[in-house]
VORORO-252681 format. One line per field, with one value per residue (C-alpha): residue in one letter; chain; y, z, x. Coordinates in steps of 0.5 Angstrom, whole numbers, always signed. Each point is the difference from the previous one (the first is absolute). Layout:
N
code = (A | ...)
unit = (A | ...)
yy = (Y | ...)
zz = (Z | ...)
xx = (X | ...)
***
This chain:
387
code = (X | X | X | X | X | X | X | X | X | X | X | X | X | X | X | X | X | X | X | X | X | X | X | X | X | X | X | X | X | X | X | X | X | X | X | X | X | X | X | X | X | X | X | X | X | X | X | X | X | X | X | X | X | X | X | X | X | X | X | X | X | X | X | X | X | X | X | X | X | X | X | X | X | X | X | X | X | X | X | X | X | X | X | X | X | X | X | X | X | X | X | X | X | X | X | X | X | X | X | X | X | X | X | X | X | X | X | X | X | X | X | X | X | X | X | X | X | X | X | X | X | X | X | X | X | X | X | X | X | X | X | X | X | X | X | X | X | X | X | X | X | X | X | X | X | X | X | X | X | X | X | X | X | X | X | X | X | X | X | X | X | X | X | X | X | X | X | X | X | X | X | X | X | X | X | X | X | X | X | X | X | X | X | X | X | X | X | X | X | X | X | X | X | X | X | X | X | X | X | X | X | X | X | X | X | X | X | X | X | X | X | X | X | X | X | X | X | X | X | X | X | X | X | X | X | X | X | X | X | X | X | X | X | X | X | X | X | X | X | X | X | X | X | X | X | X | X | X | X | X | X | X | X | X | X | X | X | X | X | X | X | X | X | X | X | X | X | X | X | X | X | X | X | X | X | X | X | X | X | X | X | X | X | X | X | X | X | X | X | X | X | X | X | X | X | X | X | X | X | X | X | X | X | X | X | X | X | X | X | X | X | X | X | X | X | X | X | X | X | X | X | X | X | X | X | X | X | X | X | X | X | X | X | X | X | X | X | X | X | X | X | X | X | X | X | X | X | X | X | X | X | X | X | X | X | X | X | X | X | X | X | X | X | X | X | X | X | X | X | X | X | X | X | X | X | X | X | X | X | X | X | X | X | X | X | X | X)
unit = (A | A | A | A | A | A | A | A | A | A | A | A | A | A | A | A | A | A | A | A | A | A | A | A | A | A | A | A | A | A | A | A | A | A | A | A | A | A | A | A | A | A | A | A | A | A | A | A | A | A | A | A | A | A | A | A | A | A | A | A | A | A | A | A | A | A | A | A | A | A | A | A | A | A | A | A | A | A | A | A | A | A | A | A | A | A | A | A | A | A | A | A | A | A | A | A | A | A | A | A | A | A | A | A | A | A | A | A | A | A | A | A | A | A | A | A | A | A | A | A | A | A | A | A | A | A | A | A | A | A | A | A | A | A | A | A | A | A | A | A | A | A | A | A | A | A | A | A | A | A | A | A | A | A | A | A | A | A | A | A | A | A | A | A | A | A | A | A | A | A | A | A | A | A | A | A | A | A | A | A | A | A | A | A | A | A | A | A | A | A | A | A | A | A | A | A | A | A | A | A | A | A | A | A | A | A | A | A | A | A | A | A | A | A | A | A | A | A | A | A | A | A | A | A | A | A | A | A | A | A | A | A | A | A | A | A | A | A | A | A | A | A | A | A | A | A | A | A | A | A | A | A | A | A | A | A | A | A | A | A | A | A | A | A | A | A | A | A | A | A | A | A | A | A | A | A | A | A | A | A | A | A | A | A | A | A | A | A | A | A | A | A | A | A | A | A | A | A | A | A | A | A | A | A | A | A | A | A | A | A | A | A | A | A | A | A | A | A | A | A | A | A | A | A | A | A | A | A | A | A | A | A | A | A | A | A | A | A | A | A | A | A | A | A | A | A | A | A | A | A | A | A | A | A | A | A | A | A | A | A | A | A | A | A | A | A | A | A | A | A | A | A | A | A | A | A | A | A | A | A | A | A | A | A | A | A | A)
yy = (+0 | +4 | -1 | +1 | +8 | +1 | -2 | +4 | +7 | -1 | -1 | +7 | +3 | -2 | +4 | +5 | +2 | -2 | +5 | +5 | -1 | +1 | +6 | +3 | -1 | +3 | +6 | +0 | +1 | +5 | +4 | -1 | -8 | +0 | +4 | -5 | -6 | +2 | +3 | -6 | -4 | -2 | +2 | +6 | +2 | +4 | -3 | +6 | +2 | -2 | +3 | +6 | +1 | -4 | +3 | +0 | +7 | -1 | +7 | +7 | +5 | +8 | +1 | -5 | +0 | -4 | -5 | -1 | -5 | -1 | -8 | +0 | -5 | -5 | +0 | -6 | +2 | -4 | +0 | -7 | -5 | -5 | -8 | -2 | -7 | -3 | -7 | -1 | -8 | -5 | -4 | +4 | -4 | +5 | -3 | +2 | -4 | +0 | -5 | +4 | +5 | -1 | +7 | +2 | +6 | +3 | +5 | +4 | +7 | +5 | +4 | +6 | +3 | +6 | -3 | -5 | +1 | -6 | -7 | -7 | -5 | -6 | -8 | -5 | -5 | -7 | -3 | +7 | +0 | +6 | +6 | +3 | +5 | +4 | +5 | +5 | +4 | -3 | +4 | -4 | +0 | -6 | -4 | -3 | -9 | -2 | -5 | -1 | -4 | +6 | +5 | +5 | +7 | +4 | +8 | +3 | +6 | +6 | +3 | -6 | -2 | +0 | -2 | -6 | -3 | -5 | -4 | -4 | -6 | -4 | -2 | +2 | -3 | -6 | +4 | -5 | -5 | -2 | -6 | +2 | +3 | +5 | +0 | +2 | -4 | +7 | -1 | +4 | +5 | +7 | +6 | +5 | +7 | +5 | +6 | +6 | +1 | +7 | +4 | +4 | +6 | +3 | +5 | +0 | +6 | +3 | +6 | +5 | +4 | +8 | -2 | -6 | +4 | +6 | -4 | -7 | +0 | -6 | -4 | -7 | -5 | -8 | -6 | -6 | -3 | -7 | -3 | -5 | -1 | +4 | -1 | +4 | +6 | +6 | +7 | +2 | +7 | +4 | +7 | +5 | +5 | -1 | +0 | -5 | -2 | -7 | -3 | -7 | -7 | -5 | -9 | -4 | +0 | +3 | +5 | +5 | +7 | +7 | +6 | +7 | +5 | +7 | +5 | +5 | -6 | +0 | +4 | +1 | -3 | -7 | -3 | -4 | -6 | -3 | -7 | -3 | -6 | -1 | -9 | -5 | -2 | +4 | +1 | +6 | -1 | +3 | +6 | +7 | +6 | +3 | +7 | +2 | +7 | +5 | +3 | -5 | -7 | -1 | -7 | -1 | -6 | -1 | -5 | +0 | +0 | -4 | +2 | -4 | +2 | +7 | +0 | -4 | +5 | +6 | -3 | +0 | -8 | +0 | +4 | +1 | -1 | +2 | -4 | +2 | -4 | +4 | +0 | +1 | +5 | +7 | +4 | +0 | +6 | -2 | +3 | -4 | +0 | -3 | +1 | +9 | -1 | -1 | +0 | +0 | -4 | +1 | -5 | -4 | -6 | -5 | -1 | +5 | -1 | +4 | -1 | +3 | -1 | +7 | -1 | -4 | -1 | -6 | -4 | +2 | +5 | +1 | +1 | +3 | +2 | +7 | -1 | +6 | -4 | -8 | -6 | -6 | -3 | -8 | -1 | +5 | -4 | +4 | -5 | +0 | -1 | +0 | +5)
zz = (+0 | +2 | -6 | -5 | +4 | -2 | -7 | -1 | +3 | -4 | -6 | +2 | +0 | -6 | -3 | +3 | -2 | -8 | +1 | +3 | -6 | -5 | +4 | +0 | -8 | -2 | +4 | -3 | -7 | -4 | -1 | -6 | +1 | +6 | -2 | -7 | +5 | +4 | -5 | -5 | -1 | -7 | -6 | +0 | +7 | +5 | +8 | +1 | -7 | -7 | -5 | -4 | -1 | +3 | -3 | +2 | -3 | +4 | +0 | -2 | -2 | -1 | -5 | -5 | -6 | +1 | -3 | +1 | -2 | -2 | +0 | -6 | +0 | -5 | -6 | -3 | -8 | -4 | -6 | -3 | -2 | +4 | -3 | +5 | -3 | +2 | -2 | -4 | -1 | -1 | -6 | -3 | -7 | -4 | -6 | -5 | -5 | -3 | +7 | +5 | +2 | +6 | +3 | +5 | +5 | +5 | +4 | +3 | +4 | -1 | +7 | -3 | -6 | +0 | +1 | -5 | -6 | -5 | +1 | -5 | +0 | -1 | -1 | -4 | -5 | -3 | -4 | -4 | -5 | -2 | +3 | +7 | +3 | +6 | +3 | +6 | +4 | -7 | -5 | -5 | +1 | -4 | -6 | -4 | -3 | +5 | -3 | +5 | +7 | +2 | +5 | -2 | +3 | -1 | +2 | +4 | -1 | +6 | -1 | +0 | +7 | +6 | +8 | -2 | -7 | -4 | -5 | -5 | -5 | -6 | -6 | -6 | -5 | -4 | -6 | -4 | +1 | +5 | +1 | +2 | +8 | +0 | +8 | +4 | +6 | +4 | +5 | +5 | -1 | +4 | +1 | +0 | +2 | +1 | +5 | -1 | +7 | +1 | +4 | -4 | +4 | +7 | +4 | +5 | +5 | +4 | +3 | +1 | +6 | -1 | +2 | -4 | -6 | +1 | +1 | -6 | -4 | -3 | -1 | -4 | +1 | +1 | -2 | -1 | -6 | -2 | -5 | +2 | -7 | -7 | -7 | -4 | +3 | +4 | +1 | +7 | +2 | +6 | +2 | +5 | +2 | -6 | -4 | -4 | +2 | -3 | -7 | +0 | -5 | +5 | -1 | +4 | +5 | +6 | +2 | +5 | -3 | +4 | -4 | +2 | +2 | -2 | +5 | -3 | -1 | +7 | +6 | +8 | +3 | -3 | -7 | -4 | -5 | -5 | -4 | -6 | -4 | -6 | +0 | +4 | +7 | +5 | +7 | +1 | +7 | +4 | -1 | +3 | -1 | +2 | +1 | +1 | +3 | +3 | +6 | +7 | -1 | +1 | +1 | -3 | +0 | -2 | +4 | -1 | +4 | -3 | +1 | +6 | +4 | -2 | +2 | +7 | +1 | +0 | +3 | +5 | +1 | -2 | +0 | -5 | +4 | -2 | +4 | +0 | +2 | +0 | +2 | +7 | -1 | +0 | -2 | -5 | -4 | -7 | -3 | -2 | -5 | -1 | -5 | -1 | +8 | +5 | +6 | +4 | +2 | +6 | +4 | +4 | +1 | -4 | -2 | -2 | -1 | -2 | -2 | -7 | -2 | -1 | -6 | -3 | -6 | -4 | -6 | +0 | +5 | +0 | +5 | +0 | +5 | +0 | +5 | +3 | +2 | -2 | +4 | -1 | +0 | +1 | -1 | -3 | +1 | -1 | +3 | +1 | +7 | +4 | +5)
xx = (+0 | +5 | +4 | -6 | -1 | +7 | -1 | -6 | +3 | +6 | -5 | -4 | +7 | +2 | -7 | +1 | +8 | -3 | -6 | +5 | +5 | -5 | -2 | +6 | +2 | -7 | +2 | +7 | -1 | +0 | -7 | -1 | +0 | -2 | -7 | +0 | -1 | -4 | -5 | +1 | -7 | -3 | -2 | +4 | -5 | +3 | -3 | -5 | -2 | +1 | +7 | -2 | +8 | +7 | +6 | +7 | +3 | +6 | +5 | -4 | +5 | -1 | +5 | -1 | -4 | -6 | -4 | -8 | -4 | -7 | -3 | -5 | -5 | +0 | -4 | -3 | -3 | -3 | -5 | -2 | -4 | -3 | -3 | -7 | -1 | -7 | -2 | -7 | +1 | +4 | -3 | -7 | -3 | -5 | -4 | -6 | -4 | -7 | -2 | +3 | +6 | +4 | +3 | +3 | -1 | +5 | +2 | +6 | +2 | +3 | +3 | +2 | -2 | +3 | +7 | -1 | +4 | -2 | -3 | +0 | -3 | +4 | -1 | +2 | -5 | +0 | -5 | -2 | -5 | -4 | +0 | +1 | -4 | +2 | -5 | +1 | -4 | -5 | +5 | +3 | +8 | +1 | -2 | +6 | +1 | +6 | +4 | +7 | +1 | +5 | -2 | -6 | +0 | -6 | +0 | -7 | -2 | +2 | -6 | -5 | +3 | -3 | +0 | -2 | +0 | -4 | +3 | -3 | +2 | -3 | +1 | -2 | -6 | +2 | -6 | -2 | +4 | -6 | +3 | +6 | +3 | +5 | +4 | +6 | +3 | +4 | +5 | +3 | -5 | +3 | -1 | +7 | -2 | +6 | +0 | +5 | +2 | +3 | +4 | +5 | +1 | +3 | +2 | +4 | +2 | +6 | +1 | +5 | +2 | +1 | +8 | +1 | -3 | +5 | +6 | -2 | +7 | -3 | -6 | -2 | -4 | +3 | -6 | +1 | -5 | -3 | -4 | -3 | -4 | +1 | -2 | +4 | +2 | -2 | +0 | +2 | -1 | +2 | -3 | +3 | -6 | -3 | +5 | +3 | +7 | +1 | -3 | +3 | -2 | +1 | +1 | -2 | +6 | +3 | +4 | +2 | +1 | +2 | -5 | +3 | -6 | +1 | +1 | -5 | -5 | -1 | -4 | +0 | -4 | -4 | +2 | -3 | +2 | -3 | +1 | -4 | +1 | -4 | +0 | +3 | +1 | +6 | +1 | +4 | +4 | +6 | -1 | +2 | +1 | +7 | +1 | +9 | -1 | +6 | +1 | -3 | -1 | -6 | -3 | -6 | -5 | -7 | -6 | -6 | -8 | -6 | -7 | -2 | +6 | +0 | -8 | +3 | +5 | -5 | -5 | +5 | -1 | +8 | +5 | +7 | +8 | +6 | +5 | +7 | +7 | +6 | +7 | +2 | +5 | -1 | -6 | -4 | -4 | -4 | -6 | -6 | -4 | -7 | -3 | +0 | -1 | +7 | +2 | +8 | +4 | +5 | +2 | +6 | -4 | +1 | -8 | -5 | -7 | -6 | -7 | -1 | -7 | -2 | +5 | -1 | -5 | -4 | +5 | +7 | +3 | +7 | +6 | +7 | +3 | +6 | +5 | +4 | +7 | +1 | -3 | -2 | -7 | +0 | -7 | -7 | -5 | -8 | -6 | -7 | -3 | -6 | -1)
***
């Protein structure tokens, strides 16, 4: 027994020493880790509210020239045609004689009649003899000898096309040859209706602070572009403010092109680019829109508020966090900008945090931030939580 004491106290001894060591390296670490451990959850989600915006912008300079970057949403573009196929029958026979016609009567629907673009109807026949006769909607579409075994394929008519449609087949008269029978074994009866799908336009929006604007040396836009389909090639446009600073023929393949924007083309405050494409299927991806100004290196990141959280976040049901952790060393004095709004920094702590719900605004915001002196920031981290 008294061995058995011995053994379980030297137990809790043991725990108590690792719980203390682990106490111990968790204090030790530096800021910027140590808040990353802490704070780490799943799916990007901070532990009292999910991430808008997690970034590490490390060294913040005053005296060097800066660089802004503005995140573009990606663009997918696509004009195309879509083939619905709707089953009728797989084997269907028609006949017609002086003692009885056999027909046949089918029907199908068409979802959506302002996107359809064409429809056929398609079949294949054996024991042909006479005529055959197709019908929709009690208008005549078809009426011809067929003499082949291959795959016959007959276009409908847009305008004869409803929401839902009758189709009737039969086989002509013998005339006199009263004795006679004219008939047609269809298989594989189908319908193929084509859908123009469309989305051959976008805008995309950033905007550009009084600061950034006075001091942009340069601007492109950087994008990534893929083809997913084409049948040919495609003009691919660019507009800037309603201007037109890039007409391009495109193949379908996949490149990674930087696009310089004039100066003049650009404005304070928000921008807007448009991009349009006349056939196939492409996602535009990757991009972003990099300003290289002089003066203050001013750095800049964008994020962006939906509907539903813009609403909460007024109502008062959540509210918007900027969490700062800094070097330990030193004071640390910046401007920051939200949106046209901004606020001080000055602080010899090595965290910083503020509410700035009254800042922010629906779609994309964007932050930067001007130091006085250099400091590094080891993590920016924007997070909606509740009150």
């Amino acid at each position: 027994m008294v061995i058995m004491k011995r053994a379980q106290g030297s137990v809790a001894v043991l725990i108590a020493l690792i719980a203390l060591f682990i106490v111990a390296y968790v204090l030790f670490l530096p800021p910027g880790e140590r808040e990353k451990l802490l704070n780490q959850t799943t799916n990007g989600d901070t532990l009292d509210g999910r991430t808008l915006l997690l970034e590490s912008p490390g060294l913040v300079s005053p005296s060097e020239k800066g660089k802004l970057e503005h995140n573009i949403n990606d663009v997918n573009l696509f004009v195309k045609t879509e083939p619905v196929v709707v089953d009728l029958a797989k084997s269907l026979s028609i006949s017609k004689s002086l003692f009885g016609s056999n027909s046949q009567e089918l029907s199908f629907n068409v979802e959506d009649l302002t996107d359809l673009d064409r429809a056929i109807l398609s079949f294949t026949v054996s024991n042909p003899k006479g005529e055959l006769i197709v019908e929709l909607n009690g208008q005549k579409v078809f009426q011809q000898k067929i003499r082949t075994s291959s795959v016959e394929v007959i276009s409908l008519p847009v305008d004869l096309l409803r929401k839902v449609n009758n189709l009737r087949m039969y086989a002509s008269s013998p005339g006199i040859a009263f004795w006679a029978e004219n008939h047609y074994t269809l298989n594989e009866v189908k319908i193929i209706e084509y859908f123009e799908r469309e989305n051959s336009q976008e805008e995309r929006t950033f905007v550009m602070s009084n600061n950034e604007f006075e001091n942009a040396q340069s601007v492109s836009l950087d994008y990534s572009i893929f083809c997913n389909s084409l049948e040919g090639a495609a003009v691919f446009k660019v507009y800037l403010n309603d201007k037109l600073i890039l007409p391009q023929t495109l193949n379908c393949i996949t490149s990674s092109p930087s696009l310089d924007l004039d100066l003049d083309d650009l404005k304070e405050g928000q921008n807007t680019l448009r991009f349009v494409i006349d056939r196939g299927d492409f996602l535009i991806s990757n991009m972003k829109v990099i300003t290289k100004t002089t003066g203050a290196a001013i750095w800049s990141r964008t994020f962006s508020i939906n509907s539903d959280d813009f609403d909460m976040v007024t109502s008062g049901e959540f509210r918007v966090i900027l969490k700062l952790s800094l070097e330990t060393k030193g004071t640390k004095q910046a401007k920051i900008e939200i949106n046209e709004d901004s606020f001080t920094l000055d602080t010899t702590s090595d965290t910083f945090s503020k509410d700035i719900s009254d800042f922010v605004e629906k779609g994309e915001n964007i932050i930067r931030i001007i130091p006085d002196e250099d400091f590094s920031i080891n993590t920016l981290r924007i997070s909606l939580q509740e009150r």
